[in-house]
C-alpha positions in Angstrom: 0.0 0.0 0.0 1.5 3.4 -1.1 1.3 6.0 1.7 -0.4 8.7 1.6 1.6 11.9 2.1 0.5 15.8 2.7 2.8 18.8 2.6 0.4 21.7 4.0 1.8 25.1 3.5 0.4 28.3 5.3 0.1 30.9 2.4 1.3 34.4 2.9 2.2 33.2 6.6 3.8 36.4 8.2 1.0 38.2 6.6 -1.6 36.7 7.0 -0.9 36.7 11.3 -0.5 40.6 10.4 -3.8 40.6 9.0 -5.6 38.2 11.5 -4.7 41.3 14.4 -5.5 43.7 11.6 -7.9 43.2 9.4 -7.8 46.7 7.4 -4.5 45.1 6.1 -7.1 42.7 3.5 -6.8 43.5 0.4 -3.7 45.7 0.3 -0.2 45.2 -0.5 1.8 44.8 2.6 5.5 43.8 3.4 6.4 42.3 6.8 10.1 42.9 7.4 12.0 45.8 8.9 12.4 49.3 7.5 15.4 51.1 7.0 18.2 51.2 4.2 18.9 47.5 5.7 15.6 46.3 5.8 14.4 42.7 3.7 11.0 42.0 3.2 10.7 38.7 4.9 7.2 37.8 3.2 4.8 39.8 1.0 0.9 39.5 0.4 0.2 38.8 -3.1 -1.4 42.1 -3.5 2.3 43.3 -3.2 3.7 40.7 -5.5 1.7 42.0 -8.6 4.3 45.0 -8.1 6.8 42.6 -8.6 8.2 42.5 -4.7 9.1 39.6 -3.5 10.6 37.7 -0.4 14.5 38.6 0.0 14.3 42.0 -1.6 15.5 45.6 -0.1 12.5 46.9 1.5 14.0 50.0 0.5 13.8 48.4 -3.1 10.1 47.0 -2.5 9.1 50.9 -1.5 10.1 52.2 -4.7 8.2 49.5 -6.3 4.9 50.2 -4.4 4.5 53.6 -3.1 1.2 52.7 -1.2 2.9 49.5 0.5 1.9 48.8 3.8 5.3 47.5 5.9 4.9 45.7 9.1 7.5 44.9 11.2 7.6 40.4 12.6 6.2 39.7 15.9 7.2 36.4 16.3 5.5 35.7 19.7 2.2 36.2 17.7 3.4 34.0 14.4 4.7 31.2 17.1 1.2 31.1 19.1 -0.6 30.8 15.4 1.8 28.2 14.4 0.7 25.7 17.3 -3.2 26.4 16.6 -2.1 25.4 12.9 -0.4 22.1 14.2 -3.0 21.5 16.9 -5.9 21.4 13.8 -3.7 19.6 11.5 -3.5 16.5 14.2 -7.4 16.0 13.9 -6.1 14.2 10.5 -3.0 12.4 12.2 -0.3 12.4 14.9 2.2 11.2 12.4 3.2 14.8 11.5 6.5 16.4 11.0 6.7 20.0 11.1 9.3 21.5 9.1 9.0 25.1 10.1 6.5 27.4 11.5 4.0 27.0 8.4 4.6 24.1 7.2 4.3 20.5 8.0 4.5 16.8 6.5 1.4 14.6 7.3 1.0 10.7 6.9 -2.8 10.6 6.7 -2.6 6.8 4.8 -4.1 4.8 7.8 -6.9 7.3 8.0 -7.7 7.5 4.5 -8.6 3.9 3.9 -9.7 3.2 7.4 -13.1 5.1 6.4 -12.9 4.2 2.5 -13.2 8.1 1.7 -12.6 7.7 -2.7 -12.7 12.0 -2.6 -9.6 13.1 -1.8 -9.4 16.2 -3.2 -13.8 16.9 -0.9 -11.7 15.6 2.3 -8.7 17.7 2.1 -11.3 20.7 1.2 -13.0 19.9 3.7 -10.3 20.0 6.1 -8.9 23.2 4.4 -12.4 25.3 5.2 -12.3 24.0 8.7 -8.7 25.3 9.0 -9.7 28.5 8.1 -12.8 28.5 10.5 -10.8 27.7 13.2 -7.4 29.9 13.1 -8.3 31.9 9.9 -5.1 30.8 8.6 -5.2 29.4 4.7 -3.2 27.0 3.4 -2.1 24.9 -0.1 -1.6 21.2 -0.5 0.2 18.9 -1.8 -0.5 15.0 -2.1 1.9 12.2 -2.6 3.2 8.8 -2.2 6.6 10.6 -1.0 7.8 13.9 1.0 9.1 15.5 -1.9 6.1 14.9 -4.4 3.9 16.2 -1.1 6.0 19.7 -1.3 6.3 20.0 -4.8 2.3 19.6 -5.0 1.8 22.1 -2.0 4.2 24.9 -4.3 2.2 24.3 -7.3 -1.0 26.2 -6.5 -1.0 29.0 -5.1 -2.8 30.3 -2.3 -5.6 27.7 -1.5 -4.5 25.3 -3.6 -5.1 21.2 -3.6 -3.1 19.6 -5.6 -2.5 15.2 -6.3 0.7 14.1 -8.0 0.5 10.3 -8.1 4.1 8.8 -9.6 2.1 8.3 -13.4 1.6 12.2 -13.1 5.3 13.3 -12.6 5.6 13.6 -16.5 3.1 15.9 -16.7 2.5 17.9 -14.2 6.3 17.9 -12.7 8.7 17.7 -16.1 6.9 21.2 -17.5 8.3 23.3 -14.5 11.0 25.3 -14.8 13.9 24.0 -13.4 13.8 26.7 -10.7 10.7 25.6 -9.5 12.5 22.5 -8.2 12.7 22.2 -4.8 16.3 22.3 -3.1 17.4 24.2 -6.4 18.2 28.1 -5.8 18.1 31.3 -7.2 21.8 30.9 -7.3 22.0 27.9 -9.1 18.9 27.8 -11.5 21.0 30.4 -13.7 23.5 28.4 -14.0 21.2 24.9 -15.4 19.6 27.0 -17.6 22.7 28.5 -18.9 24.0 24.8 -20.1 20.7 24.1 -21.8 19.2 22.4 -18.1 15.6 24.8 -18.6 12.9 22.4 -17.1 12.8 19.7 -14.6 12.4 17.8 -17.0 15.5 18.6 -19.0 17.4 17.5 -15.9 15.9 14.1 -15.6 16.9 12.9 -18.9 19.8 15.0 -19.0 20.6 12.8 -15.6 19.5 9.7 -16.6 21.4 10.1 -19.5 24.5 10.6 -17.7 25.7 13.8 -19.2 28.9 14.7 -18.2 28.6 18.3 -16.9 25.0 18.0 -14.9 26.5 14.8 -13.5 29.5 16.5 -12.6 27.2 19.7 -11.3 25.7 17.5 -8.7 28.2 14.9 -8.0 26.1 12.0 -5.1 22.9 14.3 -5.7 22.3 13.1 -9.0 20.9 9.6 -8.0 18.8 11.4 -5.6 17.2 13.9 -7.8 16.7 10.7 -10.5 14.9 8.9 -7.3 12.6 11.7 -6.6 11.8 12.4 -10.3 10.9 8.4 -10.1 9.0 8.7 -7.0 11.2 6.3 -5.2 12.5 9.2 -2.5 11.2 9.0 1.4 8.0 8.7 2.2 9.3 9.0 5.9 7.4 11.3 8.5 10.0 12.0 11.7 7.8 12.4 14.9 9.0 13.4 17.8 7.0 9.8 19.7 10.3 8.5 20.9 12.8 9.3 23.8 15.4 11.6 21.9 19.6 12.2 22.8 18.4 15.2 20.7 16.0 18.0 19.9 16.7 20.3 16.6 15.1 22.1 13.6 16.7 23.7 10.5 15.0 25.7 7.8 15.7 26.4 4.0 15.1 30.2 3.8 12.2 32.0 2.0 15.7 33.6 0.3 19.3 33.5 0.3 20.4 36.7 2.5 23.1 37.5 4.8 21.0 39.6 6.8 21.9 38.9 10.4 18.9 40.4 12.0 16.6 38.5 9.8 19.4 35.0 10.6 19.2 35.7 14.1 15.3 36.2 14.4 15.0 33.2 12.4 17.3 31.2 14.8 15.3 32.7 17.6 12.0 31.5 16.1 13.3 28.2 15.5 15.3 27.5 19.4 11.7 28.6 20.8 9.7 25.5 18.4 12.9 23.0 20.0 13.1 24.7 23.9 9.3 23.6 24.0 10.1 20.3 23.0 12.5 20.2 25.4 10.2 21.0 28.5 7.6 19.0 27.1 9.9 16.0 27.2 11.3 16.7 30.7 15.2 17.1 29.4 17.9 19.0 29.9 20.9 19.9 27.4 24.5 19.7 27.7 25.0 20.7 24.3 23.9 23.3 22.1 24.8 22.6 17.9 23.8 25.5 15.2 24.3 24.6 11.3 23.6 27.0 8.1 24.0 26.1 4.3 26.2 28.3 2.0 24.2 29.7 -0.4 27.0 29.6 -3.1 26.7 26.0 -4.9 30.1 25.2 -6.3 31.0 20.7 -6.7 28.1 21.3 -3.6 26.1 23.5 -0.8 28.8 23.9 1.7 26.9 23.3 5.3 29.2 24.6 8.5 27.9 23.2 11.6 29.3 24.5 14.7 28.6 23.0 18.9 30.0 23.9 22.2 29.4 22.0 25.4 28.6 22.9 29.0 29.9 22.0 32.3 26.5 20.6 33.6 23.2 20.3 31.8 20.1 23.0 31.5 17.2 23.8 30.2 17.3 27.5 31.6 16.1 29.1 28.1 17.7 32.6 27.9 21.2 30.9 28.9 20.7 28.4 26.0 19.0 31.1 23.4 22.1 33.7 24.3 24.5 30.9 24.1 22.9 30.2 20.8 23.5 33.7 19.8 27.3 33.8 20.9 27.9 30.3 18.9 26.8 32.3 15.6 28.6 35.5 16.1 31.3 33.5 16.5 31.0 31.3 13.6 29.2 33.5 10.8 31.3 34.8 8.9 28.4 37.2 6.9 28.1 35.1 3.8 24.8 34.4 2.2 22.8 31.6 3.2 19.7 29.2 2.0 19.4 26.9 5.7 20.1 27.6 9.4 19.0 25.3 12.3 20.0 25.1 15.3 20.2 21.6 17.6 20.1 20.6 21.6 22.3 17.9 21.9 23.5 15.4 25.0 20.1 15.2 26.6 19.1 14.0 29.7 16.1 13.5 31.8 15.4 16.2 34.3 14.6 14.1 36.8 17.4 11.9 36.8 20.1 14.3 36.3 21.6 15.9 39.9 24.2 18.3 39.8 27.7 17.2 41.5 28.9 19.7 43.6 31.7 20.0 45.9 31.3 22.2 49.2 33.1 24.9 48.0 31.0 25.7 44.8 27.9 24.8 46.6 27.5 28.2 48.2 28.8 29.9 44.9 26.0 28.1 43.2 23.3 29.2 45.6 24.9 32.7 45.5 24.6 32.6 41.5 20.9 31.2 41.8 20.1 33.7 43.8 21.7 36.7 42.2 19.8 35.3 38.5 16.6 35.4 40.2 16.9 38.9 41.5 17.9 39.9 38.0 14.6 38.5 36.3 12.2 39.6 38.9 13.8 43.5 37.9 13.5 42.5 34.2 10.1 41.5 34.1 9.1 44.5 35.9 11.0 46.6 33.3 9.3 44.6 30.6 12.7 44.0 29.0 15.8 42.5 29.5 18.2 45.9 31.3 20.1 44.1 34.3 22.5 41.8 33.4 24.8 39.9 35.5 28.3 42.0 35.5 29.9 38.3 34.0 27.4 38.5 30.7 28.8 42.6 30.4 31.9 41.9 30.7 31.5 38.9 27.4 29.4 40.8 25.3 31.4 44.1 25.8 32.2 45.6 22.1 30.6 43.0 20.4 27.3 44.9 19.3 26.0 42.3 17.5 25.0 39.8 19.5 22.6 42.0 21.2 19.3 43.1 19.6 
């Protein structure tokens, strides 16, 4: 029996949240990013994009574009509280689900499918669609598959509110048209470059691959048998749930853009450590290691992917100690190149209730001393509302490095 697998994509994510707390945004083109000579436009309504602005570009750029465009700046507390009312609807169809980032997910729905003999796919998924919307006014596309990638690709290919079925006998058709660009794991960056040695469609690089010509094989080196096994439907039909007891927690996620903007890199990281810290409450662990990773946007014999770690003395789960540790790691290791995928990982876990802290009597009382100074410091910052007192060791670290404070 094939399995049946979805790839549901919020549309217009950012926006739509923006729209959701104000609804005189419908309708009109708006940009959610920051302002300022600096500024990307992180997503775009598709008002906007019929101006030709799009994800990744200057919002400076985007301005000149539209003169009436609406900017809003991310408010990621909100998108993170939509994003588990998305994932809380989407398990009424399954608890095998993998959630790729904060508006999007994988679902196995196969057992459910046949269980109640339901031949209309395309009335239960529109079904389920409308009820989404009811319920979190959130819209979504798509995609259907007997694999993860044929899922995503399906889920891309109409847009917004889309429902679309690639079964393996339909890949001719409906995949080998596309432009090459449009598959996914291919850039901006590289598409150029295909089409510039005669690679214009997907389907161009199948039989270009399956051929074995010399350059594209060379262009993708091991990837070529694993673009010729999606293309073939034989690629993973996997979903990774998190219904086991793991020695880690992590997420990474392939950009809307290739950018080297660390604000945007940084708030994305911060997004993405908030979706894992939960995990790791939920689970009752505590980490001894934190690991960040980010993909080189640049694609020479392959996407370069730098993966950096660093390991404490005792294990934690105290959140702004792992989040600014986080932070620290990628100052350190970025090196302001552009990039297409950041994650970041907690590593060496351990129950909470197993773990006990060894101490000897001398650090005991610095310990408590610590504890006690770390408390006082919250309490003052949540009555500020924001994070002023610091402990004089945390100063004296991130002293003239700007940075990694914002």
């Amino acid at each position: 029996m094939k399995r049946i697998i979805l790839h549901i994509d919020l549309n217009t994510f950012f926006v739509r949240c923006e729209e959701i707390k104000n609804p005189s945004l419908i309708g009109k083109p708006v940009a959610v990013g920051g302002e300022g000579r600096g500024g990307i436009v992180s997503t775009c309504s598709y008002e906007a994009r019929k101006y030709g602005i799009h994800s990744g570009m200057p919002m400076f750029q985007a301005k000149m574009l539209c003169k009436d465009l609406i900017i809003t700046s991310v408010d990621f507390k909100f998108y993170n509280l939509m994003s588990k009312e998305f994932i809380s609807y989407v398990r009424k169809l399954s608890n095998k689900i993998e959630q790729i980032s904060c508006d999007e997910c994988y679902c196995d729905i196969t057992e459910q499918y046949y269980k109640y003999g339901n031949n209309d796919i395309l009335g239960f998924l529109a079904k389920f669609q409308n009820g989404l919307y009811k319920a979190t006014q959130l819209k979504c596309s798509i995609g259907v598959g007997s694999t993860k990638f044929l899922a995503k690709m399906g889920s891309d290919y109409k847009k917004p509110l889309g429902i679309t079925i690639i079964r393996n006998k339909d890949i001719p058709n409906i995949i080998f048209p596309l432009s090459v660009k449009d598959y996914y794991g291919i850039g901006a960056k590289t598409a150029p470059r295909l089409i510039k040695i005669g690679i214009k469609t997907i389907g161009d690089l199948y039989y270009a691959l399956k051929e074995q010509r010399d350059d594209v094989i060379e262009f993708f080196g091991k990837f070529s048998i694993d673009i010729i096994n999606c293309l073939e439907g034989k690629s993973s039909n996997q979903i990774i749930t998190e219904d086991f007891d793991p020695k880690s927690i992590g997420t990474t996620r392939t950009l809307n853009f290739d950018t080297n903007d660390r604000y945007y890199l940084k708030s994305t990281l911060e997004e993405e450590f908030d979706r894992i810290y939960e995990s790791l409450i939920k689970k009752k662990k505590i980490a001894k290691t934190i690991h960040i990773v980010f993909k080189d946007a640049v694609y020479t014999d392959s996407f370069k992917t730098k993966s950096y770690s660093k390991t404490f003395k005792e294990p934690t789960d105290d959140k702004q100690f792992l989040f600014d540790e986080v932070i620290k790691l990628f100052d350190k290791s970025y090196k302001d190149q552009e990039i297409r995928l950041i994650g970041v990982t907690l590593q060496n876990l351990e129950d909470k209730s197993k773990s006990v802290v060894q101490m000897t009597f001398d650090n005991y009382e610095n310990f408590e001393k610590e504890n006690e100074t770390l408390l006082i410091i919250n309490q003052l910052n949540r009555q500020m509302h924001k994070k002023v007192f610091k402990r004089a060791s945390e100063v004296k670290k991130t002293n003239g490095n700007q940075s990694s404070n914002f």
